[in-house]
Structure formats: structure tokens, C-alpha cells
C-alpha positions in Angstrom: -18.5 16.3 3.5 -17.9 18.0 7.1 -14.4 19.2 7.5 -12.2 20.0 10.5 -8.7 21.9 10.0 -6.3 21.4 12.6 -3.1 24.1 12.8 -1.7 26.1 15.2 -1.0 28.8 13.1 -4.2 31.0 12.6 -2.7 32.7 9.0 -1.9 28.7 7.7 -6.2 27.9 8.6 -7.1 31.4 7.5 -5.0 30.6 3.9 -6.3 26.8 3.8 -9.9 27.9 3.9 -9.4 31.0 1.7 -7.9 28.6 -0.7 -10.9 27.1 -2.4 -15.0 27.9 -2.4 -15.5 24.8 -0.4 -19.3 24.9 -0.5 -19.5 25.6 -4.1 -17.6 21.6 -4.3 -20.0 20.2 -1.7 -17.6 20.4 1.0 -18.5 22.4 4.3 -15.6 23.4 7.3 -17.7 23.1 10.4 -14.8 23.7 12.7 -11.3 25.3 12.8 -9.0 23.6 16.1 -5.6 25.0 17.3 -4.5 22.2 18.7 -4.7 18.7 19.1 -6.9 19.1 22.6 -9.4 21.5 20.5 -9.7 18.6 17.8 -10.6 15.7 19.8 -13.0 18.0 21.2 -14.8 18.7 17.8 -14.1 15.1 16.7 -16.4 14.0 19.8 -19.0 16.8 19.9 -19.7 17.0 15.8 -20.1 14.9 12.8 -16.5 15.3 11.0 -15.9 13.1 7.6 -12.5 14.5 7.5 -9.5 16.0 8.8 -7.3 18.5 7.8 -4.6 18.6 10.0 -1.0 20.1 10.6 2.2 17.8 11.3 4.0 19.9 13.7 2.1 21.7 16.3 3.5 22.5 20.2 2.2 20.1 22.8 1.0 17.5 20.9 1.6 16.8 17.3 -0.6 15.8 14.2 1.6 11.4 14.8 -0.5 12.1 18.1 -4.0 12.9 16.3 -3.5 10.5 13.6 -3.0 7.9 16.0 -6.3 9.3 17.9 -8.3 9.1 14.9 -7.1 5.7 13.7 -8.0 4.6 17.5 -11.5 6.0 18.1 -12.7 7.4 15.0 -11.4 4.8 12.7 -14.3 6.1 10.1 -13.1 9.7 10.0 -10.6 10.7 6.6 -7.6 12.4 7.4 -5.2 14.7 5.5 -1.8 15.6 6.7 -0.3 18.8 5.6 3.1 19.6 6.5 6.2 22.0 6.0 8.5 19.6 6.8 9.2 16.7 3.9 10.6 14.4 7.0 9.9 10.2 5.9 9.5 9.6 9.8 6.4 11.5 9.7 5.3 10.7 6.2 5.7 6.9 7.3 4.0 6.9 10.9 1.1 9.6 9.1 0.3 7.3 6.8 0.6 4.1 9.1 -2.0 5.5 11.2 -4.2 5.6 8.0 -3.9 8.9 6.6 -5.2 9.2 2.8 -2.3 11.8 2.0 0.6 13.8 3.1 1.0 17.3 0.9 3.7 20.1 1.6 2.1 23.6 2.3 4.6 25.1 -0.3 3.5 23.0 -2.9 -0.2 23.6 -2.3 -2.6 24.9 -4.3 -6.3 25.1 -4.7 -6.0 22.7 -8.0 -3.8 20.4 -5.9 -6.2 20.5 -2.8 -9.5 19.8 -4.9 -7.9 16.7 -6.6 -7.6 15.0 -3.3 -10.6 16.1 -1.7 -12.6 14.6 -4.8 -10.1 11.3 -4.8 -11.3 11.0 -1.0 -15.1 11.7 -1.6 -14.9 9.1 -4.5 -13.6 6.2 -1.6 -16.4 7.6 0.6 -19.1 7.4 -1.3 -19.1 5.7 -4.6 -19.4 2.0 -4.7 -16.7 -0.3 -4.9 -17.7 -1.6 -8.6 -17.1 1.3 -10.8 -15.6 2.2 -14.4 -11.7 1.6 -13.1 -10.4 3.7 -16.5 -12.6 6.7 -15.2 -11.6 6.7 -12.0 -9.8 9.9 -10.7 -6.3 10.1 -10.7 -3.7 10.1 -8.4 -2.4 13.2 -6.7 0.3 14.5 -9.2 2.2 17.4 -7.2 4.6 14.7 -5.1 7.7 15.0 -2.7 11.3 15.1 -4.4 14.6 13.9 -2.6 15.5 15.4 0.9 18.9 16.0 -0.5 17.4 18.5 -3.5 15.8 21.8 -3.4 11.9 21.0 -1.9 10.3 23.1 -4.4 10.7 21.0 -7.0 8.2 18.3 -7.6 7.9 14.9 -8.0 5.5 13.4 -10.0 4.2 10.2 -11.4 3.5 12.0 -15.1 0.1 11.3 -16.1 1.2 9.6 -19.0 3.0 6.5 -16.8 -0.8 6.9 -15.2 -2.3 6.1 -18.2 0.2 3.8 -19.1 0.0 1.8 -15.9 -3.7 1.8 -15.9 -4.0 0.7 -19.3 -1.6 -2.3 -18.4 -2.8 -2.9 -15.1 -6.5 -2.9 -16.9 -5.0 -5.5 -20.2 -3.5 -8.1 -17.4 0.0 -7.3 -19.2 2.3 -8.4 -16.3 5.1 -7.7 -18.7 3.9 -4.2 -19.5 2.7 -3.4 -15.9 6.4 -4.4 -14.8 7.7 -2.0 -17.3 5.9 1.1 -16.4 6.5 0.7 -12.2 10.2 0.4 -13.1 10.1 3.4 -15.3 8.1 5.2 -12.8 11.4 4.4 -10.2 13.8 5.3 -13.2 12.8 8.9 -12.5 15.4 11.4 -10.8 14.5 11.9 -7.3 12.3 8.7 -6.8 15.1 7.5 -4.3 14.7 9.2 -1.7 12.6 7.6 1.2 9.6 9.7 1.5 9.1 9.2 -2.5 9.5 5.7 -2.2 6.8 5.3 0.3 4.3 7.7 -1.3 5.2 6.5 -4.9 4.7 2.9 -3.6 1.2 3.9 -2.4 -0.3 5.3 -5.2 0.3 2.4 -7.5 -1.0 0.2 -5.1 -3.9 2.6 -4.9 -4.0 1.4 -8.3 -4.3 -2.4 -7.7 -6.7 -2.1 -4.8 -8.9 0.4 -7.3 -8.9 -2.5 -9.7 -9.5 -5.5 -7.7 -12.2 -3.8 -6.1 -13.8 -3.6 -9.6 -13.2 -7.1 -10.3 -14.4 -8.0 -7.0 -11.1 -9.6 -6.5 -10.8 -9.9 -2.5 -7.2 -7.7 -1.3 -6.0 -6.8 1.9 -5.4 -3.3 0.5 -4.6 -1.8 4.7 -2.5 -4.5 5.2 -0.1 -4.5 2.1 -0.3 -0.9 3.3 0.9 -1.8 6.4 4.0 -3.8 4.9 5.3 -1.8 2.4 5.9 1.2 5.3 7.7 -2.0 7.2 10.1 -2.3 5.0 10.4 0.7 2.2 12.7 3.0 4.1 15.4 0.5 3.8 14.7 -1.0 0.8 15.8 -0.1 -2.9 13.6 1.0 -5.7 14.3 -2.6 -7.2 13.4 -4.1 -3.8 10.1 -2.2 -3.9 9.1 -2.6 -7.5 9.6 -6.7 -7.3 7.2 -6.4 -4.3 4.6 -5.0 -5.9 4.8 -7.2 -9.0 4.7 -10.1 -6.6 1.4 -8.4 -5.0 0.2 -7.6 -9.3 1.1 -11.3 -9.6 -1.4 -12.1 -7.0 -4.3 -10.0 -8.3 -4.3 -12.1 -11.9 -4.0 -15.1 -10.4 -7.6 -14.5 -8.3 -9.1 -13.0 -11.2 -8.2 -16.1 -13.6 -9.6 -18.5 -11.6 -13.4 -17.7 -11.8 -14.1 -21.6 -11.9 -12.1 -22.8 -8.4 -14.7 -23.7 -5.9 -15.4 -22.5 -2.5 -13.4 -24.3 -0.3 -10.3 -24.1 -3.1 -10.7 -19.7 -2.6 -10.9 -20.8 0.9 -7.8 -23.1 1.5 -5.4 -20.8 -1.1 -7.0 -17.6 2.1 -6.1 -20.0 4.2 -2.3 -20.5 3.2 -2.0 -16.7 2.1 -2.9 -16.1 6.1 -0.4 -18.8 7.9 1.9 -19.8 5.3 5.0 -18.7 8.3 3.6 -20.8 10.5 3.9 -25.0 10.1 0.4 -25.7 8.1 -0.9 -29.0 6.7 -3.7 -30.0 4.3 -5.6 -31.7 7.2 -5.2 -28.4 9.8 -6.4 -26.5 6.6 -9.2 -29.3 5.4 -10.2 -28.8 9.1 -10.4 -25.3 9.6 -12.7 -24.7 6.5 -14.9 -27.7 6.9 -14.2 -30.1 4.1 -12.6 -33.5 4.0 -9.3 -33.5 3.6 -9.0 -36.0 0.6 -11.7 -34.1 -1.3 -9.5 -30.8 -0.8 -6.5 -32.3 -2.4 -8.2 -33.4 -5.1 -10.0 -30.8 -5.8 -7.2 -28.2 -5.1 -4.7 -30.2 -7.5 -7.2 -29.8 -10.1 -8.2 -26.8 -10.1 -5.1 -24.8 -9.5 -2.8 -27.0 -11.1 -0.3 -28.5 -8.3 -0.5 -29.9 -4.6 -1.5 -28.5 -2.2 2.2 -28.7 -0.1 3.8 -27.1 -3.7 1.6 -24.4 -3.8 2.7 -23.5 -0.1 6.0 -24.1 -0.9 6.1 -21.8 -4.1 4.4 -19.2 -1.7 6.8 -19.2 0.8 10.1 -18.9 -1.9 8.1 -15.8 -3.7 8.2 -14.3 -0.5 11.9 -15.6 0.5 12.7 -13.7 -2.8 11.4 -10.5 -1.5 13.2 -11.0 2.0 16.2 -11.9 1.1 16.6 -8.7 -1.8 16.3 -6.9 1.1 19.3 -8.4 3.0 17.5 -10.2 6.2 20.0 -13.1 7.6 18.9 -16.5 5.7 18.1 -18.1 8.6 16.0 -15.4 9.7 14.4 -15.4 6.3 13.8 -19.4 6.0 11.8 -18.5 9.8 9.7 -15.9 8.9 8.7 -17.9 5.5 7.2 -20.7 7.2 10.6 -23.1 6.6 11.5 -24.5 10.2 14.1 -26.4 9.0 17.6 -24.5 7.0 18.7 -27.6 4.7 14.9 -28.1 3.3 14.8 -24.2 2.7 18.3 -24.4 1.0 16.5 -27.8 -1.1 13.3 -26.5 -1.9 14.7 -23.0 -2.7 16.6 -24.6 -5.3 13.9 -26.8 -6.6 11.9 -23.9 -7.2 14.6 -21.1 -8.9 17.5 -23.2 -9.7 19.6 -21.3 -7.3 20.6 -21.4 -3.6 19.4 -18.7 -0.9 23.5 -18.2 -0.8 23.4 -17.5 -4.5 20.7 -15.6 -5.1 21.5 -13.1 -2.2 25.4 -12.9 -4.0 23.3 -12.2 -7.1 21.4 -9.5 -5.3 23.9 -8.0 -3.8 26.0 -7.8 -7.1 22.8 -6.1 -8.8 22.5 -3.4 -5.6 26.0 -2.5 -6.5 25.6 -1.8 -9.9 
């Protein structure tokens, strides 16, 4: 693996590179930059897999890179390395792709290895591999902003083997248990832990639908969790990713639903905010619209329209736990109309919108 470090500080590359014997692990530094301008220059004139790059530099900063690489080297790894434990930067870093964001102080030549090999394995090794064996998640993490930076936070690598083990078993119930205990730890609520703590597990679910062949959007759940985890509670966060967990099983326990079935439930996954029907989704994957409903009823247990409907309350959930306007949440779920949200809402969780936000907000408080 070809490696570029990017800091403007020549004792931080002179350190980094002294840190490991990076040709006795495979890996090879082809390049040291001291700026942004010096690495774009190296990123067009050599072959780099990945890199290693410093968050604040003079001029332009490692956001700026990122969002370089992400634009016109979208196959290139990157690394963010920072002194700063600042959730803009962690958030816009990671947005832009990045598989990490470590603090120098808390770096180390164990730490540094760990990652390197976690990003070979997504580089290299194929897609259906033993998910139990699978390297583990970085375990030297970020603690609150409000509390001395040198300690760290970790997801212990007992919850790892908890949560894999559970994630692994299909135990909803147990997986639901382990992501909340993970949260119950002191210093997981601060913003930047949020976001990387919410990463790694779904690093988790992506490594095991990728072993089950399960198809997941892995860059765009990604994408949403950074929407909204800055804001959001751990509780918030934790009943997203069940939601997303939820998901996973119910692709993998369906081995026996036809083609155009995986393609209509795609379908409504993709435009269930906008006003769909069974014939515009009959239509767009080229089956007869009678034969869908049939065969949709059958195989996944209820109509087509409930199914969309139960999608867009799941999500409604989610929205409304983080305190969006109910009409702006009955919008963005697909419901054009406020009295069939309030109906079908109800229908579906014995509850109003109103009354399940009063409940929400009731539960924040306590």
C-alpha cells in the first residue's frame, strides 16, 4: 500500500514515519507533502492508496484535501490526524469519506497499525469473508470536549464481542442491548463520540451484510447519520440504528421473495418521500401491476400501500424523536396530506404524532 503524509510540521511527519517499520507491514511512504498544494501534486503525479493527512495546516486545510480527494480521487483511502478533537471537523472529515479521524496525543504505533490493517482489509479482501474474524474496530476513541482529552474513549472489546456475537445470532433484542450499553458509557455524549461511536457499529452492519450478500447503502446511511447526529441524543441515535439492524434481518429472511418483490421493496426504500403507487412502481421495474400485488402480498406478508405506509411511520418515528415540526416530518415521510398522517400514524403505533412527540419529549427530560 503506497502512502502519502500530509503536515505542515516537518517533526509531526518525521515522528509519524519513525513510528512504525512500515515496510516490514507491507506498507511503503512514497511521498511526504507540506501542504495541501504539495499533495495534490503527488496525488496526480504517483500511485497513492492512501492518505495520511493533518487537519489544520496554514493556507488550505486537510476539509479542503478531503474534499479534493473525495472529488477527483474518489478511490484513494484517507486518514485524518488531528490535535484538535473539534466535531465540525470530525463531521465534514468523515463526510468527505475519510476511513478515520485519530488525535496525535493519543497515537501510537499499536493504534496506527490497527487501522492501517482495518483499511487494507476493505482494500483488498473480498467482500464475503469470516465476519467473526474480521479485524476490530479502532479502540483508542475521543472522550467529551468538556473533559480532559487524554483520556480515552472506547467501545471495550468485550461490547465488540458482544455486539458481534448478537449482530451475527439475528438477536434484535440482544443487539439493542449492547448499542445502548455502548451509549450508557461516561463520555459517549459528547458530539464527536456520537458520530465516531455511530460509525463503527455501523461499520459492523455493513461488515455483515456484506457477508450475507445483503445489499446496503453503507455511504449513504453514512451520509445521514452525520445529518443529524450532532443534534440528536444518544437514544435518538441508538433507535436509528436499530431501525437500520431491523432492515438488515428483514433482507436476509427473505431468501425466497422474487425478483421484482427485492425490486419493488428497492423501489419504495428509494422514493417512499415522494407520492408512489403500485402501478408507477409495477412500471418502473417492468412487471404487471396485478401480478406485483399479488405476488408482493404473499411473499412479504401485507400490501403493497401498508408496507409503504409502515415505512414511512418507522421513519416518522426517527424524525419526530429528534424534534422536526410535524408537518415538516409528515413532508419529508412521503405523507402530503396532515389528517392521513395523524390517521395512519395512529393505525400503526396506537398513538398520535402529538403524543408520541409529548412522550419523547418527557423521556429527553428524564
Amino acid at each position: 500500500m503506497n502512502i502519502l503524509v500530509v503536515d505542515d510540521e516537518i517533526l509531526a511527519i518525521q515522528y509519524l514515519t519513525g513510528l512504525l517499520e512500515w515496510e516490514a507491514y507491507g506498507y511503503r511512504i512514497v511521498a511526504a507533502a507540506f501542504s495541501v498544494a504539495e499533495a495534490k501534486k503527488y496525488l496526480k503525479d504517483q500511485e497513492i492508496d492512501l492518505v495520511i493527512f493533518d487537519v489544520s495546516m496554514p493556507e488550505e486545510s486537510g476539509v479542503r484535501l478531503s474534499e479534493y480527494i473525495a472529488k477527483n480521487h474518489p478511490d484513494v483511502k484517507m486518514l485524518a490526524i488531528s490535535s484538535f478533537d473539534t466535531y465540525d471537523y470530525v463531521r465534514e472529515i468523515l463526510k468527505n469519506g475519510a476511513f478515520d479521524y485519530l488525535l496525535k496525543h493519543q497515537l501510537s504505533a499499536d493504534l496506527l497499525l490497527s487501522v492501517l490493517q482495518k483499511i487494507e482489509s476493505q482494500m483488498f479482501i473480498a467482500p464475503k469473508r469470516d465476519f467473526l474474524s474480521s479485524p476490530s474496530i479502532t479502540i483508542q476513541r475521543l472522550r467529551s470536549e468538556n473533559k480532559p482529552t487524554n483520556i480515552q474513549l472506547a467501545i471495550p472489546l468485550n461490547l465488540q464481542s458482544k455486539l458481534i456475537t448478537a449482530i451475527d445470532s439475528l438477536d434484535y433484542e440482544k443487539v439493542k442491548a449492547v448499542v445502548v450499553q455502548i451509549y450508557d458509557q461516561e463520555g459517549s455524549d459528547s458530539t464527536t463520540s456520537k458520530l465516531l461511536i455511530a460509525k463503527e457499529i455501523l461499520d459492523f452492519f455493513n461488515r455483515f451484510a456484506g457477508h450475507n450478500s445483503i445489499e446496503f447503502e453503507y455511504d449513504k446511511e453514512v451520509s445521514e447519520l452525520i445529518r443529524f447526529t450532532g443534534e440528536a441524543g444518544t437514544e435518538t441515535i441508538a433507535a436509528h440504528l436499530m431501525l437500520l439492524f431491523e432492515k438488515l434481518i428483514d433482507l436476509l429472511e427473505l431468501p425466497s421473495s422474487s425478483h421484482f418483490v427485492r425490486k419493488a421493496r428497492r423501489y419504495i426504500e428509494r422514493f417512499y418521500t415522494s407520492d408512489i403507487s403500485l402501478q408507477q412502481c409495477a412500471r418502473s421495474i417492468g412487471v404487471n401491476k396485478s401480478y406485483l400485488s399479488r405476488i408482493f402480498h404473499q411473499e412479504v406478508g401485507v400490501t403493497f400501500s401498508r408496507y409503504v405506509n409502515q415505512l414511512r411511520v418507522n421513519h416518522a418515528k426517527t424524525e419526530i424523536m429528534q424534534g422536526f415540526p410535524l408537518k415538516q416530518v409528515a413532508l419529508r415521510c412521503g405523507f402530503r396530506n396532515y389528517n392521513y398522517f395523524f390517521k395512519i400514524f395512529k393505525d400503526f403505533e396506537g398513538i398520535t404524532p402529538l403524543g408520541f412527540a409529548e412522550q419523547a419529549k418527557v423521556k429527553k427530560i428524564e
